[in-house]
Structures are given as structure tokens and as C-alpha cells.
C-alpha positions as CSV (number, residue, x, y, z in Angstrom):
1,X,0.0,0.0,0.0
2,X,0.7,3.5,-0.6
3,X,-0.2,5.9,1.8
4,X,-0.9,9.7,1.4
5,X,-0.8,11.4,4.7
6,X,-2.9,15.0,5.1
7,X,-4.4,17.1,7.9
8,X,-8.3,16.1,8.9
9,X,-10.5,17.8,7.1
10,X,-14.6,17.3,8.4
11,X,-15.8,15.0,5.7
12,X,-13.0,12.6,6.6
13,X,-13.5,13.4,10.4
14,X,-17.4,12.1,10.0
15,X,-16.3,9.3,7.9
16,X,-14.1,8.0,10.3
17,X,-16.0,8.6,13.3
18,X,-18.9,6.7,12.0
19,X,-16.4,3.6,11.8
20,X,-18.0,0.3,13.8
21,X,-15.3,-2.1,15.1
22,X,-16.0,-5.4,16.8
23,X,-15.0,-6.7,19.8
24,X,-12.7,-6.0,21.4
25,X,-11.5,-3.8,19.2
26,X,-15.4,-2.1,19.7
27,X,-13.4,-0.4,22.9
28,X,-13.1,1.9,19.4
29,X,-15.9,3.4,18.6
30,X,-16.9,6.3,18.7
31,X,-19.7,8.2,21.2
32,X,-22.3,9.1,18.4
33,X,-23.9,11.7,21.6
34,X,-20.3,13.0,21.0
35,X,-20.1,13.6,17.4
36,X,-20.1,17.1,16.6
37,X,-17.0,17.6,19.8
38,X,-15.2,14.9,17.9
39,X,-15.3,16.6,14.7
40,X,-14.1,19.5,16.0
41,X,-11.3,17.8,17.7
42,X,-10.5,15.8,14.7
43,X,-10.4,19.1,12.4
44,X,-8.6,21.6,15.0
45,X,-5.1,21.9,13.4
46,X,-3.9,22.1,16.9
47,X,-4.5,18.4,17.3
48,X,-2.6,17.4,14.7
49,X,-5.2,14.5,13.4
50,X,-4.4,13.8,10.1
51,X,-5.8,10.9,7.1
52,X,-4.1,8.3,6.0
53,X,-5.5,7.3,2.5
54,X,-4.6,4.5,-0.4
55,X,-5.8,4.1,-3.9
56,X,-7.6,1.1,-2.8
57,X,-9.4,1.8,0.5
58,X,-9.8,5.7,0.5
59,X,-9.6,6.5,4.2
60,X,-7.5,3.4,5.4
61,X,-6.7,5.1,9.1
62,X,-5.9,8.1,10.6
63,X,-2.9,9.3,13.3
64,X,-2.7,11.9,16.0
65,X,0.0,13.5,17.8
66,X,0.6,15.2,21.5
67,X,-1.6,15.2,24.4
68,X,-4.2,13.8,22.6
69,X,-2.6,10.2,22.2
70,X,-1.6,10.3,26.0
71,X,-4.3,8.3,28.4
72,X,-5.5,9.9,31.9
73,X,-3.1,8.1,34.3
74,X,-0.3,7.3,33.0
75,X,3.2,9.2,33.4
76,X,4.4,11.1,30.5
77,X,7.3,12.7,32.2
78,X,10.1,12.8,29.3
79,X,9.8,15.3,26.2
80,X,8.5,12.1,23.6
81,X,6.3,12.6,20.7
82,X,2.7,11.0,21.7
83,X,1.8,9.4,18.8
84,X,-1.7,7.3,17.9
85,X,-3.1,5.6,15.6
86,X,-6.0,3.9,13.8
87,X,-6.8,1.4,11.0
88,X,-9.8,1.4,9.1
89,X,-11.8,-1.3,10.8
90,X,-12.1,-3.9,7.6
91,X,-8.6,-3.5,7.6
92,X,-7.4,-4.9,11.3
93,X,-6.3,-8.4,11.3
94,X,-5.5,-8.5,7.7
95,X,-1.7,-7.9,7.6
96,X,-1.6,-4.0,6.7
97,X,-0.5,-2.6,10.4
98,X,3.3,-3.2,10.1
99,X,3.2,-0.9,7.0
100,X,0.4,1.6,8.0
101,X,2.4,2.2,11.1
102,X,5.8,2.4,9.5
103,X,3.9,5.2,7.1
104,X,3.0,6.8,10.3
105,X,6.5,7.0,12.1
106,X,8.3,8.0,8.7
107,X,5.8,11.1,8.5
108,X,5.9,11.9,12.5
109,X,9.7,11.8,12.5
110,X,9.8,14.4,9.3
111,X,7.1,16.4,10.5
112,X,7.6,16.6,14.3
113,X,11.2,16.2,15.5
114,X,11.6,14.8,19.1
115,X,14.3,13.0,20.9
116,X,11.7,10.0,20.5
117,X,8.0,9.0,19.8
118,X,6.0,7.2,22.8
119,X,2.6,5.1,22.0
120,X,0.0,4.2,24.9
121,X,-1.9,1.3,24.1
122,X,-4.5,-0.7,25.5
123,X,-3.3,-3.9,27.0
124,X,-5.7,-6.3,25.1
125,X,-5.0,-4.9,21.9
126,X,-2.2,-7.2,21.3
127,X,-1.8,-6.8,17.6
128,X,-0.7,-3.4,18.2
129,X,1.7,-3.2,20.8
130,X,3.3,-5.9,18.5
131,X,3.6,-4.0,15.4
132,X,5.0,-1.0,17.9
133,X,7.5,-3.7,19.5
134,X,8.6,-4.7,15.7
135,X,9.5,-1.0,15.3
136,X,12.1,-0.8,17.9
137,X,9.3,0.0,20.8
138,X,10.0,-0.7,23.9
139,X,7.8,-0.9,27.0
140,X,8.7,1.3,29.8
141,X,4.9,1.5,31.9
142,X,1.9,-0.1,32.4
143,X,-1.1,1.9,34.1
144,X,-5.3,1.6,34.5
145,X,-7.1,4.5,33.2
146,X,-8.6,6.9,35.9
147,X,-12.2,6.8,34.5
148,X,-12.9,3.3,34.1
149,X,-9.9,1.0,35.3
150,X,-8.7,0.1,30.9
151,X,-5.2,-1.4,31.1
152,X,-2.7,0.8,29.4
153,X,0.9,-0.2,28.2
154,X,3.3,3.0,27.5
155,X,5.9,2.7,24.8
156,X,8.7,4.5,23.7
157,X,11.2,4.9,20.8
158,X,14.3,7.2,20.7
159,X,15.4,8.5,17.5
């Protein structure tokens, strides 16, 4: 795949935040009483959400950087680049998150220098904190989320 990376724009923000993943990945979706905040957030350039497309899929996921990808309670204490992600939900499982995710980190490391990029992932979702570990990742924390008790596992990568 080849993937164009560009700021959110709203069209893509409500495209995206109508996206319905299963369980467990369902943990996902989006708060349809929240849309309209969401798309604000998504669009804001101060967020830094931005589409990641293909020829074949359109939309195939989007990425975020700063505060946004950090969770409430874990420890973010070094200067890292917060980085998230997201894959278009027909797409997870199927063998396109190594290369989505190496898209994302050649574009955040262009875009964004840091001294290193840091991802905080939810414990179950062990396809992803694979593809980070593939990527040089390493796990430094692991934390529950203040508002409901979510495992978290923080992960960093010098550059």
C-alpha cells in the first residue's frame, strides 16, 4: 500500500468517526452523543489528526499526535512525541498494520522532530503493541485508566 498522509478535514473526520469495530476492538468506537465535539477535535489543526489514504481503501486510518494520544493516568514525564493511531476497521487483522504504522512514524519523524516517539496502548489490543515492538518500541509502563480502570501499556522509541 501507498499511503498519502494529510491534515483532517470534516468529511473525513465524520467518515471515520462513523467507523464500527467489533469486539474487542469495539473499545473503538466512537460516542455518536459526542459527534459534533469529535469533529471539532479531529479538524482543529492544533490536534494534529491527520488521514491516511490509499488508492484502494480511501480513508484506510488516521494518526494523532501530542496530548491527545496520551491516556488519563499514566506518566508522561520525558519530552516524547505522543503518537496514535487507527486502522480502518475492515482493515485490522488483515496484515496492513506493520506498513500503516511504518507510514506513520516516517511522517511523524519528518514532520515533528523529538528526541523519541512514545505510544500508549491498550493492553488487550495485542496486535498493536506488537507491530510497535517490531518497530524498535520498547515498553517502559503499564497503568489503568482513571475513569474506568482500561489497562494501558506505554511505549517508547528514541530516535
Amino acid at each position: 500500500m501507498n499511503f498519502t498522509i494529510e491534515p483532517m478535514d470534516e468529511d473525513a473526520a465524520r467518515e471515520i468517526l462513523a467507523w464500527h469495530y467489533e469486539a474487542p476492538h469495539d473499545f473503538y468506537n466512537a460516542d455518536p452523543a459526542e459527534l459534533e465535539e469529535d469533529v471539532e477535535v479531529f479538524t482543529n489543526p492544533a490536534h494534529h489528526y491527520y488521514t491516511i489514504q490509499d488508492e484502494l481503501w480511501g480513508i484506510a486510518g488516521f494518526c494523532y499526535f501530542g496530548a491527545d494520544a496520551q491516556v488519563r493516568g499514566g506518566s508522561y514525564p520525558e519530552e516524547y512525541l505522543d503518537i496514535g493511531i487507527a486502522l480502518r476497521p475492515e482493515l485490522v487483522g488483515r496484515g496492513f498494520g506493520g506498513g500503516f504504522f511504518r507510514a506513520v512514524l516516517e511522517f511523524a519523524k519528518v514532520t515533528f522532530p523529538a528526541q523519541g516517539l512514545r505510544a500508549t496502548v491498550a493492553s488487550f489490543n495485542l496486535r498493536a503493541i506488537h507491530i510497535c515492538l517490531a518497530q524498535g518500541f520498547e515498553r517502559i509502563a503499564e497503568f489503568s485508566r482513571l475513569e474506568d480502570g482500561q489497562q494501558f501499556v506505554i511505549l517508547r522509541l528514541r530516535v
